[in-house]
Biopython code that builds the backbone (N, CA, C, O; Angstrom):
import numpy as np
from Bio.PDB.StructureBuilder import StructureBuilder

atoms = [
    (1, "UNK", "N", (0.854, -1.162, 0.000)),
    (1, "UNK", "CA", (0.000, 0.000, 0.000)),
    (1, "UNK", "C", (0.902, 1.228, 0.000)),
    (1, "UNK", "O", (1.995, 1.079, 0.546)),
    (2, "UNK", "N", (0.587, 2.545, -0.581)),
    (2, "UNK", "CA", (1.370, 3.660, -0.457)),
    (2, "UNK", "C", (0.202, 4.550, -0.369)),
    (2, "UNK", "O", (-0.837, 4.541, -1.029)),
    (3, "UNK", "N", (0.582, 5.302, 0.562)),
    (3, "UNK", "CA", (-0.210, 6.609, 0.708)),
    (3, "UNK", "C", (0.513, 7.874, 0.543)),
    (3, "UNK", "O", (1.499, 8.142, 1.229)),
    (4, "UNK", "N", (0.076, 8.595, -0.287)),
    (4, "UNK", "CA", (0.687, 10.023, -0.587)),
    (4, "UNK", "C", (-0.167, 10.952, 0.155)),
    (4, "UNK", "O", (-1.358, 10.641, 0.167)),
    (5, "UNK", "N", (0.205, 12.155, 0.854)),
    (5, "UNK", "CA", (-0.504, 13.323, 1.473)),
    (5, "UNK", "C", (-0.609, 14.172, 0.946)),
    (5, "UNK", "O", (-0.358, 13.959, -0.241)),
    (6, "UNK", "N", (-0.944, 15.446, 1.198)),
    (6, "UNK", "CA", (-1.422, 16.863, 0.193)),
    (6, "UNK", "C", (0.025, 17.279, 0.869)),
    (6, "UNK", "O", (0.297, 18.054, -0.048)),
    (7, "UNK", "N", (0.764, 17.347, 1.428)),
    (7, "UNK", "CA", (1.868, 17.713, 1.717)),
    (7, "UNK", "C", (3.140, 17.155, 0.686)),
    (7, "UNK", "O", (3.946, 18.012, 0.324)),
    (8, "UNK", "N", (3.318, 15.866, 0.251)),
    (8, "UNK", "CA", (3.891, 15.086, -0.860)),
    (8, "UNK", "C", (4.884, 14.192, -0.056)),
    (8, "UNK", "O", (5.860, 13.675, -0.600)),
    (9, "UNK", "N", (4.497, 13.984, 1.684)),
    (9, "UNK", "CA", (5.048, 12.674, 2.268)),
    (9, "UNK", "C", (4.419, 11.403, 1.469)),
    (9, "UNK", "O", (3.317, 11.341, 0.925)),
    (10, "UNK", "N", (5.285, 10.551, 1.538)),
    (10, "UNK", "CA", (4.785, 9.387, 0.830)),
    (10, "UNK", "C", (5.339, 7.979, 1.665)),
    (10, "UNK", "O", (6.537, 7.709, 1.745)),
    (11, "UNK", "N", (4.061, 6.988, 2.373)),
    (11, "UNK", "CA", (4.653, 5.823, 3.259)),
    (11, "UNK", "C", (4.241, 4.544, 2.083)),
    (11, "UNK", "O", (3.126, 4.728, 1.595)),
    (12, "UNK", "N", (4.775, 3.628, 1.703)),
    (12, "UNK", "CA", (5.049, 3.037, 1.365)),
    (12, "UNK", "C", (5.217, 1.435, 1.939)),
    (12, "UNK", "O", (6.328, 1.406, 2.468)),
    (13, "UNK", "N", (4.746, 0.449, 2.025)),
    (13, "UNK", "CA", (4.512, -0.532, 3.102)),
    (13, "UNK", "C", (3.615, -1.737, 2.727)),
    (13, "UNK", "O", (2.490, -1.520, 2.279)),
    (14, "UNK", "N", (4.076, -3.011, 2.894)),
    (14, "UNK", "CA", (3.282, -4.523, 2.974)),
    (14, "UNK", "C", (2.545, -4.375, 4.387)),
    (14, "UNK", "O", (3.362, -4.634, 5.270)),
    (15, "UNK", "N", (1.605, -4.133, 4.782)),
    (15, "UNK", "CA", (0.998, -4.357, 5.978)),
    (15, "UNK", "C", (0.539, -5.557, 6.129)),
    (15, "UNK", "O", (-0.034, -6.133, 5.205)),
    (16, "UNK", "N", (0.806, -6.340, 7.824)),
    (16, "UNK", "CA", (0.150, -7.866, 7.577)),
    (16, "UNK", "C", (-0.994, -7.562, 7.783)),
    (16, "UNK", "O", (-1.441, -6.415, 7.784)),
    (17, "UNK", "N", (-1.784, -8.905, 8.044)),
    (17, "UNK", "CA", (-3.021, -8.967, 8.043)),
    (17, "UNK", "C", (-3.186, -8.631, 9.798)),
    (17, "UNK", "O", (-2.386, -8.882, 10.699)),
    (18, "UNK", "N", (-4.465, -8.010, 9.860)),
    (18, "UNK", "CA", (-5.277, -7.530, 11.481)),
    (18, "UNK", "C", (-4.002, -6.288, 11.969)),
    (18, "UNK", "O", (-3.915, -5.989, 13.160)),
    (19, "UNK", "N", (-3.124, -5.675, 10.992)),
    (19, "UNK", "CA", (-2.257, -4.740, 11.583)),
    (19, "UNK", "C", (-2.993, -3.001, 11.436)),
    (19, "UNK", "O", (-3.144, -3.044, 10.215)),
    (20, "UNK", "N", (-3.266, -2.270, 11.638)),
    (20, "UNK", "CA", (-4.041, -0.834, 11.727)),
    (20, "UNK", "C", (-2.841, 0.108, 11.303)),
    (20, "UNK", "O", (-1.771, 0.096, 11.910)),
    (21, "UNK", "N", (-3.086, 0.892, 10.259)),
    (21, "UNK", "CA", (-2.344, 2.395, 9.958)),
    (21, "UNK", "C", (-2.828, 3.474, 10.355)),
    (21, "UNK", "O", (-3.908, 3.271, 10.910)),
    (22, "UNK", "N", (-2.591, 4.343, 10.338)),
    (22, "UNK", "CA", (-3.093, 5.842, 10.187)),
    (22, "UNK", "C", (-2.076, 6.487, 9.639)),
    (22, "UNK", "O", (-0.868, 6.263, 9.567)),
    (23, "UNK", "N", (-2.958, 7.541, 9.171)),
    (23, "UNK", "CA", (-2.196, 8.463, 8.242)),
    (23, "UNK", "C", (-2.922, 10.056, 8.733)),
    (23, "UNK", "O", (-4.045, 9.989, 9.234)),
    (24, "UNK", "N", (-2.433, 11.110, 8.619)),
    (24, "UNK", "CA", (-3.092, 12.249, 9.372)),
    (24, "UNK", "C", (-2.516, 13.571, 8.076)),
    (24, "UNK", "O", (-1.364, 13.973, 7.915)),
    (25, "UNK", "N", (-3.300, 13.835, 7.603)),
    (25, "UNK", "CA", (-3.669, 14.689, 6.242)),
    (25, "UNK", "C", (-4.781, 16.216, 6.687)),
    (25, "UNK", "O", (-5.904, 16.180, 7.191)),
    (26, "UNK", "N", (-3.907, 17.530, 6.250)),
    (26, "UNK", "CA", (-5.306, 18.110, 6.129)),
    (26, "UNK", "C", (-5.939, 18.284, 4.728)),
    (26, "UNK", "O", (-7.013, 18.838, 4.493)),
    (27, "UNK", "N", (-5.287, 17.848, 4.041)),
    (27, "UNK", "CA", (-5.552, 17.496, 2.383)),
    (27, "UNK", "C", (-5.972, 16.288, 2.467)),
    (27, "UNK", "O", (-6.019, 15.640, 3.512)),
    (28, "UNK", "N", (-6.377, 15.820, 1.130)),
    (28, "UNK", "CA", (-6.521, 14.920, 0.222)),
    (28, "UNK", "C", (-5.337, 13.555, 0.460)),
    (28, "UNK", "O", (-4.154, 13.836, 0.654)),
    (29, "UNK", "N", (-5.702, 12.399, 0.428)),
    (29, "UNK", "CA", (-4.770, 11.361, -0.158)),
    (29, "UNK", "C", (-4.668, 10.701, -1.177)),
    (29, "UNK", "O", (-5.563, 10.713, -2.022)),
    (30, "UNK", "N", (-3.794, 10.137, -1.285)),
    (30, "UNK", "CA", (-3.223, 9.447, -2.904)),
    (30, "UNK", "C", (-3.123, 8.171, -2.885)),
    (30, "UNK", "O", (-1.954, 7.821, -2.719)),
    (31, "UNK", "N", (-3.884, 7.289, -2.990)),
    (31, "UNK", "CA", (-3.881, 5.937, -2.464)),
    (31, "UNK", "C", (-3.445, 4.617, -3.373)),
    (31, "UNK", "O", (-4.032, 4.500, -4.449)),
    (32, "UNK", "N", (-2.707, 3.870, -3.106)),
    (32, "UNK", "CA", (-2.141, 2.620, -4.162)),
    (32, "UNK", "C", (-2.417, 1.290, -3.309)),
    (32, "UNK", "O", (-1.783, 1.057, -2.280)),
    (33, "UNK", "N", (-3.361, 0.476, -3.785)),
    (33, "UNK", "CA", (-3.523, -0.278, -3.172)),
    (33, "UNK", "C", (-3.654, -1.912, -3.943)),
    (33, "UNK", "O", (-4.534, -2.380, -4.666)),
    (34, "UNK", "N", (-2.550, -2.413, -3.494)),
    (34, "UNK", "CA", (-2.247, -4.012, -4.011)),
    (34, "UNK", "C", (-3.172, -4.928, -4.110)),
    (34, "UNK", "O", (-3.177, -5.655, -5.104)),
    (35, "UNK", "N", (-3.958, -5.048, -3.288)),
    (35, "UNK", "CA", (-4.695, -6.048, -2.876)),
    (35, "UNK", "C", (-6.003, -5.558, -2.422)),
    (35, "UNK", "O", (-6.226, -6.029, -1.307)),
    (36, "UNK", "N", (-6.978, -4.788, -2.841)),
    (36, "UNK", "CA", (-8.058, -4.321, -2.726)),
    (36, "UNK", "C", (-8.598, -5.145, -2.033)),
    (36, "UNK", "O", (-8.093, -5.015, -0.918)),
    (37, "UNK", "N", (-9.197, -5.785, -2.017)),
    (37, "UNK", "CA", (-9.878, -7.401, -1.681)),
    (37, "UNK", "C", (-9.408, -7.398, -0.009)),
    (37, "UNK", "O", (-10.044, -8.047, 0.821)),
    (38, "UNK", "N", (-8.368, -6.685, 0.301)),
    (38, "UNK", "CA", (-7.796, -7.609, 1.913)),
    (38, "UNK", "C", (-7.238, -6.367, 2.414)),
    (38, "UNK", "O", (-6.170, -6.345, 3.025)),
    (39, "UNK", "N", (-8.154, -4.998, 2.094)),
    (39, "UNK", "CA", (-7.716, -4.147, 2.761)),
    (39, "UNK", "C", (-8.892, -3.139, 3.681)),
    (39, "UNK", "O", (-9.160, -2.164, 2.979)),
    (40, "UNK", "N", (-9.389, -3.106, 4.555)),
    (40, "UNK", "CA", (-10.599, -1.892, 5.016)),
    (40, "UNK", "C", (-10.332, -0.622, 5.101)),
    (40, "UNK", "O", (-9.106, -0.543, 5.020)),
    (41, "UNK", "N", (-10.816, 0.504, 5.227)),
    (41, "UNK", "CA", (-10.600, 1.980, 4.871)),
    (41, "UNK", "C", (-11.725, 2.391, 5.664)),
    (41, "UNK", "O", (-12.918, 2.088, 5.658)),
    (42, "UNK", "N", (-11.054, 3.119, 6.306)),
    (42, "UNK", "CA", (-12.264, 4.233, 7.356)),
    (42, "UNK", "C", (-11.311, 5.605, 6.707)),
    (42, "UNK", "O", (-10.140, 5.619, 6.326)),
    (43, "UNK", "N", (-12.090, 6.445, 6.749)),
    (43, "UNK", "CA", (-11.923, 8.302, 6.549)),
    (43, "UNK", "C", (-12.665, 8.841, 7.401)),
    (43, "UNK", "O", (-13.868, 8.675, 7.199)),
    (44, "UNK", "N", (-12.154, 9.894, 8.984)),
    (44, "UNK", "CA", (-12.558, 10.302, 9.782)),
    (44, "UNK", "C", (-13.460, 9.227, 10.446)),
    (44, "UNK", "O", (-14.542, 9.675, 10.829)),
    (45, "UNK", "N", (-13.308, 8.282, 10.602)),
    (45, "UNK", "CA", (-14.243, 7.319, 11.591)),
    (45, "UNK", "C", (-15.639, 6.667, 10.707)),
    (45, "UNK", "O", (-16.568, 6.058, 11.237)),
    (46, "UNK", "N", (-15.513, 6.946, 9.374)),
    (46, "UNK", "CA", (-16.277, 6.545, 8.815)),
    (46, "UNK", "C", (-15.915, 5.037, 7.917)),
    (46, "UNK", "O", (-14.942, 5.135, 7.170)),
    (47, "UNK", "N", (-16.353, 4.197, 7.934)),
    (47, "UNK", "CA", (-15.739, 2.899, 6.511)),
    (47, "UNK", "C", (-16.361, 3.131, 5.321)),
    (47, "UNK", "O", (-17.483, 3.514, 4.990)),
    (48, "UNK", "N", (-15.286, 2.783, 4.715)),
    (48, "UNK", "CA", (-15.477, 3.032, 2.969)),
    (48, "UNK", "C", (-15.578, 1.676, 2.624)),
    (48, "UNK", "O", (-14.947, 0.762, 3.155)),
    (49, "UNK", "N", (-16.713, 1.545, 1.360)),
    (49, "UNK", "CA", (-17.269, 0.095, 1.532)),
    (49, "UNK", "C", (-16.083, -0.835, 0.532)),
    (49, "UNK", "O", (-15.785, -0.392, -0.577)),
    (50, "UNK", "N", (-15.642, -1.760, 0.899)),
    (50, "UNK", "CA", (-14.788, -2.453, -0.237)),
    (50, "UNK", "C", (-14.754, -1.707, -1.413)),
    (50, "UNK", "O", (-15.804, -1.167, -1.760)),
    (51, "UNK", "N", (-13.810, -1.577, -2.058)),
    (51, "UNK", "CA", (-13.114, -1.554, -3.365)),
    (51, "UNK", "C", (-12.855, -2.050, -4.150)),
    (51, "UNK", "O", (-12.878, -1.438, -5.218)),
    (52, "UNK", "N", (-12.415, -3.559, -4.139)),
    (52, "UNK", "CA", (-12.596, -4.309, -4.821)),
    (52, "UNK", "C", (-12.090, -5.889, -4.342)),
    (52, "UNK", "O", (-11.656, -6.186, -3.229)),
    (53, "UNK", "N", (-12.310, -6.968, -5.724)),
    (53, "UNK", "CA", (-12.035, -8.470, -5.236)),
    (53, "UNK", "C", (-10.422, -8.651, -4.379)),
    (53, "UNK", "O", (-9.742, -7.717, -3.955)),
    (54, "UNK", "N", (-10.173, -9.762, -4.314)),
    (54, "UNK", "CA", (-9.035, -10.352, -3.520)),
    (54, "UNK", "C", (-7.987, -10.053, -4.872)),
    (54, "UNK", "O", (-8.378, -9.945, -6.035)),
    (55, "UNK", "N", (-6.781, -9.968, -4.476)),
    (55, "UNK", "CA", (-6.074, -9.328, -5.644)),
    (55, "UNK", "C", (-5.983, -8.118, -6.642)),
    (55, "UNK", "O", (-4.971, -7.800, -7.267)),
    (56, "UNK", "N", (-7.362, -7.419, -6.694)),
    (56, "UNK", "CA", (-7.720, -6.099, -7.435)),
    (56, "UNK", "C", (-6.658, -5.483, -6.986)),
    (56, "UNK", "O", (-6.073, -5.606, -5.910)),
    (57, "UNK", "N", (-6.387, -4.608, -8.156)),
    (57, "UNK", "CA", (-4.901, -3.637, -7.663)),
    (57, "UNK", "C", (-5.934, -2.032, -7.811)),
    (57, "UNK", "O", (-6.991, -1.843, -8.414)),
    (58, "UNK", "N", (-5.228, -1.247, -7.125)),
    (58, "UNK", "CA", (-6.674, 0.275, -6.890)),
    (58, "UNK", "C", (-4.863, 1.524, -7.339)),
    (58, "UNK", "O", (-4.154, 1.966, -6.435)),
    (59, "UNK", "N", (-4.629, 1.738, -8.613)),
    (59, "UNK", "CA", (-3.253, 2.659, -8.802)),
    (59, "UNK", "C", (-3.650, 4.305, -8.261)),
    (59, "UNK", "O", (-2.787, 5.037, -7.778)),
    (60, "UNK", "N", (-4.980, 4.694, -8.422)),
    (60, "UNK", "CA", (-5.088, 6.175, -7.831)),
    (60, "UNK", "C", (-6.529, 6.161, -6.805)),
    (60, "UNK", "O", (-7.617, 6.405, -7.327)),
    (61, "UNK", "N", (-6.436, 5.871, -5.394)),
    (61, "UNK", "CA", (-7.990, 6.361, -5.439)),
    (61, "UNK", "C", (-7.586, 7.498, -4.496)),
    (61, "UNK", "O", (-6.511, 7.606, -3.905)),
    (62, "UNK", "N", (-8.873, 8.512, -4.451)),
    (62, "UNK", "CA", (-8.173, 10.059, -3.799)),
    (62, "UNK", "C", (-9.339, 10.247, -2.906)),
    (62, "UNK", "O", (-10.547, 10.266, -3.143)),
    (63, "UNK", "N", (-8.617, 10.388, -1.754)),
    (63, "UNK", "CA", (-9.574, 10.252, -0.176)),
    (63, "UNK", "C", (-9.152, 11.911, 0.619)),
    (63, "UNK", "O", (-8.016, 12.157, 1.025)),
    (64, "UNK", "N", (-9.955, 12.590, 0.681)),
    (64, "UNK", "CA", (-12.091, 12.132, 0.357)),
    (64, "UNK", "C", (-12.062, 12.805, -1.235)),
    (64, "UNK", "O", (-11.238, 13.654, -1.574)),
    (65, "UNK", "N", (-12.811, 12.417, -1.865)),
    (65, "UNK", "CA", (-12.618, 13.013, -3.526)),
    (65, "UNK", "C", (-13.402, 14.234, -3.762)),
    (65, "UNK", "O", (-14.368, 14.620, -3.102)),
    (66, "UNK", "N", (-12.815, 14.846, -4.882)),
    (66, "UNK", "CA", (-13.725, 16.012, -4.553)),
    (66, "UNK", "C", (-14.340, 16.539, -4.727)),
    (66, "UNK", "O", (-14.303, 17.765, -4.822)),
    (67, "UNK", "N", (-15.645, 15.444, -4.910)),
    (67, "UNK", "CA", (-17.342, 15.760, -4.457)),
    (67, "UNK", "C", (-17.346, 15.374, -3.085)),
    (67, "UNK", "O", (-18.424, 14.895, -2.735)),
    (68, "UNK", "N", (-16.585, 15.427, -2.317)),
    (68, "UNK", "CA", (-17.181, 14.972, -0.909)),
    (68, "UNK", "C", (-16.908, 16.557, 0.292)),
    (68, "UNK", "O", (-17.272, 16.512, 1.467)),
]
sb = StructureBuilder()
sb.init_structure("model")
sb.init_model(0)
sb.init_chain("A")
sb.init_seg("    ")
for serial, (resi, resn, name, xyz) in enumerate(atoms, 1):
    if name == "N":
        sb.init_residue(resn, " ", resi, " ")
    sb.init_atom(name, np.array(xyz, "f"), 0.0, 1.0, " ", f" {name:<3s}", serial, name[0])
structure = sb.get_structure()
């Protein structure tokens, strides 16, 4: 997974499974995600519903987008 910030830090990382990130943005994020399928996503305490199957690769999604 890599997360980019509105600042242009960028973390980069295999997370195992049942392990928790955070990331702390007052912008926008830049999201790359390997394995759609085996990953959950909350934004401000909210969950974002799956993304996709087991293996789906996700190259840009942008949290919160901006219609939100």
């Amino acid at each position: 997974m890599r997360v980019r910030t509105e600042d242009g830090r960028t973390s980069e990382e295999t997370i195992p499974a049942n392990e928790i990130r955070e990331w702390i943005s007052n912008g926008p994020f830049v999201i790359t995600i390997g394995n759609a399928g085996g990953v959950s996503l909350e934004l401000n305490g909210r969950s974002i519903p799956r993304l996709g199957a087991s293996g789906a690769v996700i190259t840009r999604l942008v949290l919160p987008s901006d219609n939100q």
